[in-house]
One Martini backbone bead per residue (centre of mass of N, CA, C, O) as a GRO file, in nm:
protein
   70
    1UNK     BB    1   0.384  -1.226   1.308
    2UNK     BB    2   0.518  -1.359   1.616
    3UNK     BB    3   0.540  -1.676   1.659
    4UNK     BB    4   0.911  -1.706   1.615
    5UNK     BB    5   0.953  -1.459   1.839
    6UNK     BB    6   1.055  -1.278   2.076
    7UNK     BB    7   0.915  -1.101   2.251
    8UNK     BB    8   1.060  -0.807   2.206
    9UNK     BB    9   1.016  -0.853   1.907
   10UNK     BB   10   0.706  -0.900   1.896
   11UNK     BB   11   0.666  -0.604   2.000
   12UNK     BB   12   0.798  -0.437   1.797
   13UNK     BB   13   0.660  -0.521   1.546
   14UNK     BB   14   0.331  -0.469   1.686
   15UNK     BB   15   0.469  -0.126   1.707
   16UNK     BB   16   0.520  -0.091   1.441
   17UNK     BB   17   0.252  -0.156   1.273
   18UNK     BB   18   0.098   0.058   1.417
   19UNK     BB   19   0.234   0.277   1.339
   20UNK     BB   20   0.166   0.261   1.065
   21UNK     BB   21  -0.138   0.305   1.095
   22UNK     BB   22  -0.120   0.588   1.203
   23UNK     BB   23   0.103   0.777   1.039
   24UNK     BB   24   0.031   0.631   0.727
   25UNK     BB   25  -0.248   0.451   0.692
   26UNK     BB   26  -0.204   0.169   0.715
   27UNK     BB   27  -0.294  -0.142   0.648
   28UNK     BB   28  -0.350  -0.433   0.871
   29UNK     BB   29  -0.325  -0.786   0.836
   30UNK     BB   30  -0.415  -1.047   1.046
   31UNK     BB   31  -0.348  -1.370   1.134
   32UNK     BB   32  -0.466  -1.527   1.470
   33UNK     BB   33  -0.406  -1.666   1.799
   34UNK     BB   34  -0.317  -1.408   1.929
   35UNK     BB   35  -0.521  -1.211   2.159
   36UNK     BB   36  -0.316  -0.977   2.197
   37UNK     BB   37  -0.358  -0.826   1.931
   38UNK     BB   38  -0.613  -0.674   2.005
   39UNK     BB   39  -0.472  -0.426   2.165
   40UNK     BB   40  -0.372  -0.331   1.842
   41UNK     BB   41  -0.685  -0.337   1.729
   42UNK     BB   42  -0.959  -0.200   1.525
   43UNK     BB   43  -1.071  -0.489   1.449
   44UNK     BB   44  -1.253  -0.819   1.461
   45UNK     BB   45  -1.215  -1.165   1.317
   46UNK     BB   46  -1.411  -1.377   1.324
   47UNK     BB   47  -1.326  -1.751   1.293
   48UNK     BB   48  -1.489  -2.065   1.199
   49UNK     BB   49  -1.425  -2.297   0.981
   50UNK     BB   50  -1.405  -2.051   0.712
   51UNK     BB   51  -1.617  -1.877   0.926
   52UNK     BB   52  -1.797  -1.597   0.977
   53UNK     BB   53  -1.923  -1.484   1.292
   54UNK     BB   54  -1.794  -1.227   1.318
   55UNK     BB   55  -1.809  -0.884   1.379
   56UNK     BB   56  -1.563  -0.626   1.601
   57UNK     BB   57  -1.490  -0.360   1.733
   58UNK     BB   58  -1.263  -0.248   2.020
   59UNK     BB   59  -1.485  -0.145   2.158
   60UNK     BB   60  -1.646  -0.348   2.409
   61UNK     BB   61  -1.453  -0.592   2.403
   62UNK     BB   62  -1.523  -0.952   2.486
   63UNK     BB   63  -1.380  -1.234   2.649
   64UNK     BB   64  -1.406  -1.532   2.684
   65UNK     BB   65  -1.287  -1.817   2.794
   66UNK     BB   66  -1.377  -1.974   2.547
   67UNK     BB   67  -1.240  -1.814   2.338
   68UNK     BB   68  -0.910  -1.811   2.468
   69UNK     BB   69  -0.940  -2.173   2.408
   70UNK     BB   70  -0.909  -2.148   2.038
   0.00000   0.00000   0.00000
């Protein structure tokens, strides 16, 4: 959702976009090759080549440097 604006704008969206799903209960779907998003994110869906591999929750999650370069 970021990905043609300055930074402190995509950032300001970001946390838009976080405030709307905590105070308001929006539910924010987002598809993004940017990592950075995991940080606002509580669910988080790998996809690769039109299929699911993985599903999950934002506790606990680890991110591989092979991962990183995708």
């Amino acid at each position: 959702p970021t990905g043609n604006l300055d930074l402190n704008t995509g950032l300001k969206i970001v946390h838009l976009l976080k405030d709307l799903n905590i105070e308001k209960g929006v539910t924010v779907i987002t598809a993004t090759h940017d990592l950075k998003m995991i940080d606002v994110s509580d669910r988080i869906v790998w996809i690769r080549d039109g299929v699911i591999e993985r599903l999950e929750e934002k506790l606990g999650i680890e991110i591989s440097e092979e991962e990183l370069e995708i």
